[in-house]
Gaussian input, Z-matrix of N, CA and C with variables (Angstrom, degrees):
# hf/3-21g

backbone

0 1
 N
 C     1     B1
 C     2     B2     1     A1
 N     3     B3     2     A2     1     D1
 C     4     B4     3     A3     2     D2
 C     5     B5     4     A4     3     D3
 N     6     B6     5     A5     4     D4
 C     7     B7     6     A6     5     D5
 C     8     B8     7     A7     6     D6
 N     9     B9     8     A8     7     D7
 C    10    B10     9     A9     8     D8
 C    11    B11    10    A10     9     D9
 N    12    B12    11    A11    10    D10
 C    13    B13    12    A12    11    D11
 C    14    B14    13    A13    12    D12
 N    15    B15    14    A14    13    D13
 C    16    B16    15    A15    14    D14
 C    17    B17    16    A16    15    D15
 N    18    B18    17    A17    16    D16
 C    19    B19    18    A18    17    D17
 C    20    B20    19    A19    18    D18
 N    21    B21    20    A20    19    D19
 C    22    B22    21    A21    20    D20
 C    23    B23    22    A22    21    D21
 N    24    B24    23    A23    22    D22
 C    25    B25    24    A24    23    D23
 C    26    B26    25    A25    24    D24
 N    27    B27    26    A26    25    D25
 C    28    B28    27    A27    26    D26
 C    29    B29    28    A28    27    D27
 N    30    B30    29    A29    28    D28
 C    31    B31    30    A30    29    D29
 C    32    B32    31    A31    30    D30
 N    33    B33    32    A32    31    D31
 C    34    B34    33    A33    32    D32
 C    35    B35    34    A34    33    D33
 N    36    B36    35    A35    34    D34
 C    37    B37    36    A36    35    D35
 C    38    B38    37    A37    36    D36
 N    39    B39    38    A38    37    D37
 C    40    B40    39    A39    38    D38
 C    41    B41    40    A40    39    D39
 N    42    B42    41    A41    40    D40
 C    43    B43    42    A42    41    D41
 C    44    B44    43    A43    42    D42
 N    45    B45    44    A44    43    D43
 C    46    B46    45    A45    44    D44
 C    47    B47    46    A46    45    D45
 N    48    B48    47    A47    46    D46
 C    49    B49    48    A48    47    D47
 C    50    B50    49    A49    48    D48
 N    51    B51    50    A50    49    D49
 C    52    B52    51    A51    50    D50
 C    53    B53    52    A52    51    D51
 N    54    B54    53    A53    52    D52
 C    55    B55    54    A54    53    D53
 C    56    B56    55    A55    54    D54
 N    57    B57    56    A56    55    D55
 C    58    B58    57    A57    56    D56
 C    59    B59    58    A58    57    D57
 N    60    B60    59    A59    58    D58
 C    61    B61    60    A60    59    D59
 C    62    B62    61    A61    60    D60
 N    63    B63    62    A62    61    D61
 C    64    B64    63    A63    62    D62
 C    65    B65    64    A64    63    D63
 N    66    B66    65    A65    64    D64
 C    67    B67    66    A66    65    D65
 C    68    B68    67    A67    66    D66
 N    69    B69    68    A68    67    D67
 C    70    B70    69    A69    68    D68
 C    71    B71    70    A70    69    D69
 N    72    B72    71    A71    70    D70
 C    73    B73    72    A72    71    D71
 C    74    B74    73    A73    72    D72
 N    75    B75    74    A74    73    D73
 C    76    B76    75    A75    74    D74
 C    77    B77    76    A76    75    D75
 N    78    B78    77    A77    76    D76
 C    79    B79    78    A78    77    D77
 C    80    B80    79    A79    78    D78
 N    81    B81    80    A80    79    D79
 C    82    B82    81    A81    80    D80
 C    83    B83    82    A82    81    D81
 N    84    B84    83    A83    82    D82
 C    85    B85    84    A84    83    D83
 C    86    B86    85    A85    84    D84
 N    87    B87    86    A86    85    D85
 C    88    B88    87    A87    86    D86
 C    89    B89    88    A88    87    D87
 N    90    B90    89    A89    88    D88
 C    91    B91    90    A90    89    D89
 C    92    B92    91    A91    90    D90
 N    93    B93    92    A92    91    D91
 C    94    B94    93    A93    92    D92
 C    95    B95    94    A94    93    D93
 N    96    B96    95    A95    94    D94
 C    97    B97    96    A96    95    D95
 C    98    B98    97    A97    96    D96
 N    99    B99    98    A98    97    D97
 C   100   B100    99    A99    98    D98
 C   101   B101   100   A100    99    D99
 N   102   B102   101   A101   100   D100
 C   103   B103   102   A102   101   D101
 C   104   B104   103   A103   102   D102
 N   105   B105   104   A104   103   D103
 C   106   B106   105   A105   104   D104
 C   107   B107   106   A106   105   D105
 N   108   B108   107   A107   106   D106
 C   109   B109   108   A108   107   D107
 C   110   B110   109   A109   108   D108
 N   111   B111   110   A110   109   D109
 C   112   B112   111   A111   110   D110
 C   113   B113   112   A112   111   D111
 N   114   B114   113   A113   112   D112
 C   115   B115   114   A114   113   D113
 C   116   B116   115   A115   114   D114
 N   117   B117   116   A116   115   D115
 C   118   B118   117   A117   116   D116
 C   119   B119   118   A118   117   D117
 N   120   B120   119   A119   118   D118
 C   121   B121   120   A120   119   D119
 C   122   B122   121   A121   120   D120
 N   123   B123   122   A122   121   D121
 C   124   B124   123   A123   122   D122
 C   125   B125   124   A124   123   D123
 N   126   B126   125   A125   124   D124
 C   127   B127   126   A126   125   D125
 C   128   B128   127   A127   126   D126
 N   129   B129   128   A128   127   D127
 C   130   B130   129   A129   128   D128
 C   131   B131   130   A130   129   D129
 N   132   B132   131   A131   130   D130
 C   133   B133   132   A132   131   D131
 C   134   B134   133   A133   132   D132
 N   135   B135   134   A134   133   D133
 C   136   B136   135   A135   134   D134
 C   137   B137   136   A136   135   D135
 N   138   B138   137   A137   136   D136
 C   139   B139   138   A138   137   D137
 C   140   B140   139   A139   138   D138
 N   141   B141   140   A140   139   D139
 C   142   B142   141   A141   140   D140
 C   143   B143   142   A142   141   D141
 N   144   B144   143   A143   142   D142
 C   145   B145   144   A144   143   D143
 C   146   B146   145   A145   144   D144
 N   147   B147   146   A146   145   D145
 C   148   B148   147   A147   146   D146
 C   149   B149   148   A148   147   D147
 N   150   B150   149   A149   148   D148
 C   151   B151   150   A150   149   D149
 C   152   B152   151   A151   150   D150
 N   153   B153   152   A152   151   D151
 C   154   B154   153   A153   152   D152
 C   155   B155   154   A154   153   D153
 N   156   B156   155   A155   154   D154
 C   157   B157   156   A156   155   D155
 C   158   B158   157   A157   156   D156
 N   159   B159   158   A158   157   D157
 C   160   B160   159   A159   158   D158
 C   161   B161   160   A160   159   D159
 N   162   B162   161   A161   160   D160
 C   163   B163   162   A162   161   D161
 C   164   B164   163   A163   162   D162
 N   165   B165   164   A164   163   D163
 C   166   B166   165   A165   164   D164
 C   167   B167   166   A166   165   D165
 N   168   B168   167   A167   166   D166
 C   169   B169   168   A168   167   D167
 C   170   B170   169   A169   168   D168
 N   171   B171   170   A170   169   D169
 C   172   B172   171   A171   170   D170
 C   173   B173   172   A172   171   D171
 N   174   B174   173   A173   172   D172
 C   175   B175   174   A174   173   D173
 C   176   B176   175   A175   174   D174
 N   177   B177   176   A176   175   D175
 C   178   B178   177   A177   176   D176
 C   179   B179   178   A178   177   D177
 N   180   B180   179   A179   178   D178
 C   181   B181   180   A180   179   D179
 C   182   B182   181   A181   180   D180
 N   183   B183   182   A182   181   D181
 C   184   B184   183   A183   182   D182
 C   185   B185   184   A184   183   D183
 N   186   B186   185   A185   184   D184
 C   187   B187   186   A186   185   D185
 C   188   B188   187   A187   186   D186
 N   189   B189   188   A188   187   D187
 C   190   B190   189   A189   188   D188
 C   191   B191   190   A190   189   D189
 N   192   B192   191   A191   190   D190
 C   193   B193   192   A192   191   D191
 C   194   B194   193   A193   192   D192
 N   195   B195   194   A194   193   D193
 C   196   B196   195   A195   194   D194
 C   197   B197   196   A196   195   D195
 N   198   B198   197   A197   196   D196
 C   199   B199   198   A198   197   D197
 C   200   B200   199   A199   198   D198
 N   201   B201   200   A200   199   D199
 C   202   B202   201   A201   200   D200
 C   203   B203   202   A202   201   D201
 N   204   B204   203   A203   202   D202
 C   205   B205   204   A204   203   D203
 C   206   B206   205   A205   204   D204
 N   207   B207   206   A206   205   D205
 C   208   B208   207   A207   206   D206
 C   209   B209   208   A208   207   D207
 N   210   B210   209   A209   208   D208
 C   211   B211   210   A210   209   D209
 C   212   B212   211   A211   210   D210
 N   213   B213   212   A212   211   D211
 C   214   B214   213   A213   212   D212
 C   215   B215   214   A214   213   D213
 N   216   B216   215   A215   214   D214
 C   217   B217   216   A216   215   D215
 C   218   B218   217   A217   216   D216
 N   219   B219   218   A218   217   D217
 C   220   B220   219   A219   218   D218
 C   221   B221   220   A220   219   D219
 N   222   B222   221   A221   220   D220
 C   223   B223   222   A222   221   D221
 C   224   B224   223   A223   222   D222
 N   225   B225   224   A224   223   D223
 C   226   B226   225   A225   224   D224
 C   227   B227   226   A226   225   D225
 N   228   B228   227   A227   226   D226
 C   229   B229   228   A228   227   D227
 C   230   B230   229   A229   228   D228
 N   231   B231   230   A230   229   D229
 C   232   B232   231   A231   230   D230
 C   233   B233   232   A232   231   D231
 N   234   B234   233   A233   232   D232
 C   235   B235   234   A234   233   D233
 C   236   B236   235   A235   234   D234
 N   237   B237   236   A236   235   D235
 C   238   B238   237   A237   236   D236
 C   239   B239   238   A238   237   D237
 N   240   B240   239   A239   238   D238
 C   241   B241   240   A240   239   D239
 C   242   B242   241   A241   240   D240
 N   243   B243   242   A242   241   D241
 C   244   B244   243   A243   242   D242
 C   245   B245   244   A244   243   D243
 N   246   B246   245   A245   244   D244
 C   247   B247   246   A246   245   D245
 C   248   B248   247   A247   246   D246
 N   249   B249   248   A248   247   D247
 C   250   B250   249   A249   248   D248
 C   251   B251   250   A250   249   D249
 N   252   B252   251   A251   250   D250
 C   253   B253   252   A252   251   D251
 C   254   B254   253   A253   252   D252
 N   255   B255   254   A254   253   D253
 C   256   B256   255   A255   254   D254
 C   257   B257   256   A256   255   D255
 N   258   B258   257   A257   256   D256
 C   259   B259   258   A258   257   D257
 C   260   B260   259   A259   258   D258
 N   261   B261   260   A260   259   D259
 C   262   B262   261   A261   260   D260
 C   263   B263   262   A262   261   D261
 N   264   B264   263   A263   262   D262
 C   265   B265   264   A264   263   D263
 C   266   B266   265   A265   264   D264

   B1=1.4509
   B2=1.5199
   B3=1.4909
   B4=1.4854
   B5=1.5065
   B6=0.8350
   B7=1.5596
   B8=2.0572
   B9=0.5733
   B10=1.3128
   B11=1.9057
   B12=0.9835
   B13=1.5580
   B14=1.7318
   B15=1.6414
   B16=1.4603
   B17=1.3135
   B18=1.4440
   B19=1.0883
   B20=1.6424
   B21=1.6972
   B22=1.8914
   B23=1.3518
   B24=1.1519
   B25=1.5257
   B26=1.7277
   B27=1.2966
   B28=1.6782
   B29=1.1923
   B30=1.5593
   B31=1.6350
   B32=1.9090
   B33=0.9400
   B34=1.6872
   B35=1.5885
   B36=1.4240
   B37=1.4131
   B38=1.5708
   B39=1.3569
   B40=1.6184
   B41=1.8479
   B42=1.1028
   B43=1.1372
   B44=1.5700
   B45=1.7654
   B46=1.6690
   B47=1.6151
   B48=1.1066
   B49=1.7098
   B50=1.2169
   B51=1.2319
   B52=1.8506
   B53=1.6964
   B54=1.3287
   B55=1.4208
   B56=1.2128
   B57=1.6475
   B58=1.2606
   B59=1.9360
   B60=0.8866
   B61=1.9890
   B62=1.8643
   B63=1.4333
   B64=1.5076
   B65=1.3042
   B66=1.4178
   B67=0.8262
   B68=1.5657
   B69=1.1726
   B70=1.2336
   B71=1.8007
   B72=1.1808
   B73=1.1016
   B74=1.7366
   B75=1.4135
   B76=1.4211
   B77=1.7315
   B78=1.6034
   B79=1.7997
   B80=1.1872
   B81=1.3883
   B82=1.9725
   B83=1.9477
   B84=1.3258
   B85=1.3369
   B86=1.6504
   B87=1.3396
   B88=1.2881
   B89=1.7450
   B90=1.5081
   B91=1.8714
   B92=1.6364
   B93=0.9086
   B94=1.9046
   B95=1.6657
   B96=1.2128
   B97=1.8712
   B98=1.3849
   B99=1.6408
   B100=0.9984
   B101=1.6427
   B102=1.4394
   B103=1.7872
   B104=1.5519
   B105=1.0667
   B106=1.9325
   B107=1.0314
   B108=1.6163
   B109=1.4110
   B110=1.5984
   B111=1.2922
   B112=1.4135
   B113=1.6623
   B114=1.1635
   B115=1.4506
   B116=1.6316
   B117=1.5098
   B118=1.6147
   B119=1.3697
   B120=1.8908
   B121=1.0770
   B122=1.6369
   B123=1.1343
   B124=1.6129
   B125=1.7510
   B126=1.2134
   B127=1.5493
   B128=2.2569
   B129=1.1690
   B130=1.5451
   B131=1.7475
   B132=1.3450
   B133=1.4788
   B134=1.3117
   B135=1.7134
   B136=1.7136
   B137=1.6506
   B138=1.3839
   B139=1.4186
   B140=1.5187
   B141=1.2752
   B142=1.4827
   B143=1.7289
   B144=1.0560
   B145=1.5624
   B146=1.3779
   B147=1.6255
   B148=1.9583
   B149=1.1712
   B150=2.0911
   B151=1.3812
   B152=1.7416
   B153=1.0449
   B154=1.5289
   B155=1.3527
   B156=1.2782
   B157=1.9499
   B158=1.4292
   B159=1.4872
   B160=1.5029
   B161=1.7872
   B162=1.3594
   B163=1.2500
   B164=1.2638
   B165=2.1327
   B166=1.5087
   B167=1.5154
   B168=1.5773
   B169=1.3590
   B170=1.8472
   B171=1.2233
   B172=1.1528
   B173=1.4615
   B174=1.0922
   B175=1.8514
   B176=1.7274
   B177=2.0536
   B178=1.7496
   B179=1.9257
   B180=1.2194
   B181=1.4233
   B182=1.7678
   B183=1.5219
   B184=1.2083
   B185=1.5272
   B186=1.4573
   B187=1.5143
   B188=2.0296
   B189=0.7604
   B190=1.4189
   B191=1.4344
   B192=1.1494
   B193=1.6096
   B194=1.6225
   B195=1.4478
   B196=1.3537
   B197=1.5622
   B198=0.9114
   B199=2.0708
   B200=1.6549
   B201=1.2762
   B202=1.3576
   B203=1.4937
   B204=1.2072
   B205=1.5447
   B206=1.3570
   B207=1.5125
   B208=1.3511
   B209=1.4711
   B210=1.2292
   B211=1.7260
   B212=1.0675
   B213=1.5527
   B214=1.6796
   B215=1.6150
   B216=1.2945
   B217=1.7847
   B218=1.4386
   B219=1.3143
   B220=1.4471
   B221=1.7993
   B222=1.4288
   B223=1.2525
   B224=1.7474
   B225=1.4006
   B226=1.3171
   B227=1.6648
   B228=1.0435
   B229=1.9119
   B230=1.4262
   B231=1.6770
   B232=1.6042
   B233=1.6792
   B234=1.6962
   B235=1.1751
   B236=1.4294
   B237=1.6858
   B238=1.1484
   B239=1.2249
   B240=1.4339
   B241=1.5483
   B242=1.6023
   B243=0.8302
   B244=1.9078
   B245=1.8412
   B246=1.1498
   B247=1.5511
   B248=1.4563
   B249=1.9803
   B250=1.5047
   B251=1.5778
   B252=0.9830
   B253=1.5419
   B254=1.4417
   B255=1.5201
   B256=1.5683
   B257=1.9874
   B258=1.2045
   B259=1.3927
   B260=1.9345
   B261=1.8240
   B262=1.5266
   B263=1.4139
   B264=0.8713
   B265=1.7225
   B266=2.5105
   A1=111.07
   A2=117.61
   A3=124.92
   A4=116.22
   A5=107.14
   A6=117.63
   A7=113.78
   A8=123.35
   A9=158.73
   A10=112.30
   A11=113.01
   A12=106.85
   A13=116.42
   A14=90.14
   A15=96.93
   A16=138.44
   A17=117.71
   A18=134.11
   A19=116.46
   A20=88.87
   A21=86.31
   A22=107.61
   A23=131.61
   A24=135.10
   A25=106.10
   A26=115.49
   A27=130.67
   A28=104.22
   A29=136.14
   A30=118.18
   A31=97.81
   A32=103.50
   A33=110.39
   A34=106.44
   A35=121.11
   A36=130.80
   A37=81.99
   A38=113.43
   A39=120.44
   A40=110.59
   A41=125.28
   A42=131.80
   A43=118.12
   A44=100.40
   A45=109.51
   A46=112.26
   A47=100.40
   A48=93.19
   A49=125.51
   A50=125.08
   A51=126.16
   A52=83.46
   A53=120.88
   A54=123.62
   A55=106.37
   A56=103.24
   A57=119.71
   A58=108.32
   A59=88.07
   A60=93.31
   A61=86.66
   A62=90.63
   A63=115.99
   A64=123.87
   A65=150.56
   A66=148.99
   A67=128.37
   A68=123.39
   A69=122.92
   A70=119.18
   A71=144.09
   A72=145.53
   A73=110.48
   A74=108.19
   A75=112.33
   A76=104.66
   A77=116.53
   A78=99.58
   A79=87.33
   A80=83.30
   A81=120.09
   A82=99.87
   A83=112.18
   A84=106.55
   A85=102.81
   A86=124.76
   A87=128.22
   A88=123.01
   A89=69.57
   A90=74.49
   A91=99.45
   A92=108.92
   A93=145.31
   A94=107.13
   A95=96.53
   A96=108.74
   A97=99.01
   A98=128.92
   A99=124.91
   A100=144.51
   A101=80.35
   A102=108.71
   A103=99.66
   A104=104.79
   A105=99.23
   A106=93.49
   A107=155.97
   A108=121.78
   A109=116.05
   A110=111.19
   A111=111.56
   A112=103.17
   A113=119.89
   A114=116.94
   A115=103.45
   A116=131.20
   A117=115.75
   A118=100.94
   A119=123.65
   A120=93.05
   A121=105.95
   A122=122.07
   A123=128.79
   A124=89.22
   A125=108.40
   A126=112.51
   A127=101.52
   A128=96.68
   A129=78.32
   A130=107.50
   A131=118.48
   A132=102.77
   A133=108.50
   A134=96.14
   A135=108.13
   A136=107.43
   A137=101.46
   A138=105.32
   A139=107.06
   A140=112.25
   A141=135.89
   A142=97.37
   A143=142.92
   A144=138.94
   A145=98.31
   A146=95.34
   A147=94.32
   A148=88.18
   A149=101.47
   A150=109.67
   A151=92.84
   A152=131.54
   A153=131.52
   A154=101.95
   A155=94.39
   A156=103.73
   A157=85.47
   A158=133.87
   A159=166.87
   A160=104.47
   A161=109.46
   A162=100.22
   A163=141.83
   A164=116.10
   A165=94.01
   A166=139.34
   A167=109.07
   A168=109.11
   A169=80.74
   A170=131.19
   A171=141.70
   A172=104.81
   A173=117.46
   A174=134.15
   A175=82.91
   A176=68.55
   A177=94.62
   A178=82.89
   A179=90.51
   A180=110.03
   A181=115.77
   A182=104.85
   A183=118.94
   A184=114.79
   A185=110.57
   A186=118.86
   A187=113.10
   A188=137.05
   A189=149.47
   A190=121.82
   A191=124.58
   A192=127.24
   A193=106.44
   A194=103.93
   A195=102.44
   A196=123.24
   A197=100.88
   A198=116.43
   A199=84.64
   A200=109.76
   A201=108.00
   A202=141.87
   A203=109.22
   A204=119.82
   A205=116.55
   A206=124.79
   A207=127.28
   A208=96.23
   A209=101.88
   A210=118.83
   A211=108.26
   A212=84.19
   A213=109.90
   A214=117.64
   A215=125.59
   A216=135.10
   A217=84.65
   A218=128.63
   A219=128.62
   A220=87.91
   A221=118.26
   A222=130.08
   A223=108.08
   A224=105.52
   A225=111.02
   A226=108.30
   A227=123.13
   A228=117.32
   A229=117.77
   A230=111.56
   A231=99.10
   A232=115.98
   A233=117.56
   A234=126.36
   A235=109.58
   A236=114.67
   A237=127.88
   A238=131.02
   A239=106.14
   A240=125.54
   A241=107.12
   A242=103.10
   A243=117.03
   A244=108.40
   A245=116.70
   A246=126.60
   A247=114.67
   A248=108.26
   A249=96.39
   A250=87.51
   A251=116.17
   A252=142.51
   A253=132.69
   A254=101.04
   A255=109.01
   A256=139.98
   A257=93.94
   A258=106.40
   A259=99.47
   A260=88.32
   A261=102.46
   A262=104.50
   A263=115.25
   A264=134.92
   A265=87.75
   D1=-28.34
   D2=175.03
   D3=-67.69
   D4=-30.74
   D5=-176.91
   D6=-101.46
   D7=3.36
   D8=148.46
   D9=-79.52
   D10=-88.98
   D11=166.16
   D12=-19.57
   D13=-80.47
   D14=174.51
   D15=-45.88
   D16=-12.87
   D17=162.94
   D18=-57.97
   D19=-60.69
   D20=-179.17
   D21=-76.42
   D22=-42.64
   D23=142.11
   D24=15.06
   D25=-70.50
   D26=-151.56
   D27=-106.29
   D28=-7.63
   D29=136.34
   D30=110.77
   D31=179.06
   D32=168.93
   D33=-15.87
   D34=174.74
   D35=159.89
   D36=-101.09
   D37=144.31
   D38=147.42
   D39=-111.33
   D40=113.98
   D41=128.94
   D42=-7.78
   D43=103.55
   D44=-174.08
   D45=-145.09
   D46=144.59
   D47=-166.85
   D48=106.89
   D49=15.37
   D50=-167.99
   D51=-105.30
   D52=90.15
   D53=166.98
   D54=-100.35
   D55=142.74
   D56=-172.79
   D57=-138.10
   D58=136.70
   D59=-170.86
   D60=-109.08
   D61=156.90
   D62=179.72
   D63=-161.36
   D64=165.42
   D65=153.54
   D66=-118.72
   D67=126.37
   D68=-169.11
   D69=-102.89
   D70=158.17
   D71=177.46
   D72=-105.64
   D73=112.30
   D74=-162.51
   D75=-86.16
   D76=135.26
   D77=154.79
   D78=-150.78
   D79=170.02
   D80=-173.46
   D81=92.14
   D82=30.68
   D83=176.38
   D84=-89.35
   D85=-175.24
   D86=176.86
   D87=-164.65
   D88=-26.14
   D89=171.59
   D90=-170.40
   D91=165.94
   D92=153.25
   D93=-4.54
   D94=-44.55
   D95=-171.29
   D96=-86.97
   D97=-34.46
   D98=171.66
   D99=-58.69
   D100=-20.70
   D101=-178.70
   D102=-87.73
   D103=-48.27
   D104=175.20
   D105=-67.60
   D106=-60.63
   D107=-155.20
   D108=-67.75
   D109=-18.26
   D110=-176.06
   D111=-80.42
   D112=-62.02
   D113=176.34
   D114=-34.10
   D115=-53.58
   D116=-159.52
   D117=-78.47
   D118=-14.26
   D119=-176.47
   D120=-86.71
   D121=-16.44
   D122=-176.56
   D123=-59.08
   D124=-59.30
   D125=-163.52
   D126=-48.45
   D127=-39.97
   D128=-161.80
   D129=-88.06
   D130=6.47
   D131=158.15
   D132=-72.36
   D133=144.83
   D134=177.78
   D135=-69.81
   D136=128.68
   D137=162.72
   D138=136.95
   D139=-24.80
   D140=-150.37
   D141=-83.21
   D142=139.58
   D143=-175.56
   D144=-116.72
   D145=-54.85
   D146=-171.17
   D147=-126.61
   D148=171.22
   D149=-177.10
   D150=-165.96
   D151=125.94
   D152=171.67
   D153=-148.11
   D154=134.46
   D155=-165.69
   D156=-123.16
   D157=133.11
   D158=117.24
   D159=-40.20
   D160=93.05
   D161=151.75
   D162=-80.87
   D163=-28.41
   D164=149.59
   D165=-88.05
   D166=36.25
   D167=-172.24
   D168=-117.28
   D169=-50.59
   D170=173.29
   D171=97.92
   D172=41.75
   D173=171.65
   D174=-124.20
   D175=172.41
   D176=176.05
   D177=-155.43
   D178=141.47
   D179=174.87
   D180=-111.31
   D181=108.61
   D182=-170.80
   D183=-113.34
   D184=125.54
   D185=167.83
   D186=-99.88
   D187=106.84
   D188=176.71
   D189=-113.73
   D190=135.59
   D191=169.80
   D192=-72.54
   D193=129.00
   D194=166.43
   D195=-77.25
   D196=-4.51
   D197=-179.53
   D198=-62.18
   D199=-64.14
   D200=-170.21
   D201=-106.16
   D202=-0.46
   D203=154.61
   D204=-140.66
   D205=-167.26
   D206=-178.98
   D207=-147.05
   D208=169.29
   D209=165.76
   D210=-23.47
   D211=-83.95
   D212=-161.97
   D213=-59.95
   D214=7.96
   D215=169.11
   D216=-97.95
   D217=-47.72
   D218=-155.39
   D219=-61.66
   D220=-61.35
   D221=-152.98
   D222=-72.81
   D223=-22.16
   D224=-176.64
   D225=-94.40
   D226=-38.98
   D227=150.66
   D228=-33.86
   D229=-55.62
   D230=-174.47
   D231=-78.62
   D232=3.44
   D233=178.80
   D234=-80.79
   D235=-47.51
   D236=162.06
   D237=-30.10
   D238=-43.10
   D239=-173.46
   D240=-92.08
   D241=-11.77
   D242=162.19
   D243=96.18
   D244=20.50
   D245=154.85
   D246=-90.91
   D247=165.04
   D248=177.88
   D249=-114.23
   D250=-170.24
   D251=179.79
   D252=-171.75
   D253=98.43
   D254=160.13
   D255=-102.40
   D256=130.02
   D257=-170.06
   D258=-54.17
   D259=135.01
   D260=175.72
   D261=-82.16
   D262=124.10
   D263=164.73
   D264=-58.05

């Protein structure tokens, strides 16, 4: 009966776990300091698990749940932060 309760207790099912990896093509970098600011800002959208940015390759390789973010939040954070970013085919 406890587990039952808690069920209606905790509301909708949400859909979690649709991870999706990508790689993006980084510019407007310049140096070393630049690659860390882009990685923390990739890191603090919700959804995001991993994040490692290559500054002499000028990508960052991102794993994110699609339950909870998308690309384009991913892509619009590092715009924010004043880099562009295009997805590698």
């Amino acid at each position: 009966m406890l587990s039952y309760l808690y069920v209606l207790k905790a509301g909708p099912f949400k859909e979690r776990n649709r991870m999706s990896a990508t790689t993006l093509k980084l510019k407007g970098m310049s140096c070393a300091a630049c690659a860390n600011s882009v990685e923390r800002t990739i890191r603090q959208v919700p959804g995001v698990n991993h994040v490692q940015v290559n500054f002499a390759a000028a990508q960052a390789s991102v794993d994110y749940d699609e339950s909870e973010t998308t690309l384009e939040s991913i892509q619009n954070a590092i715009a924010h932060a004043g880099y562009e970013s295009i997805k590698r085919e």
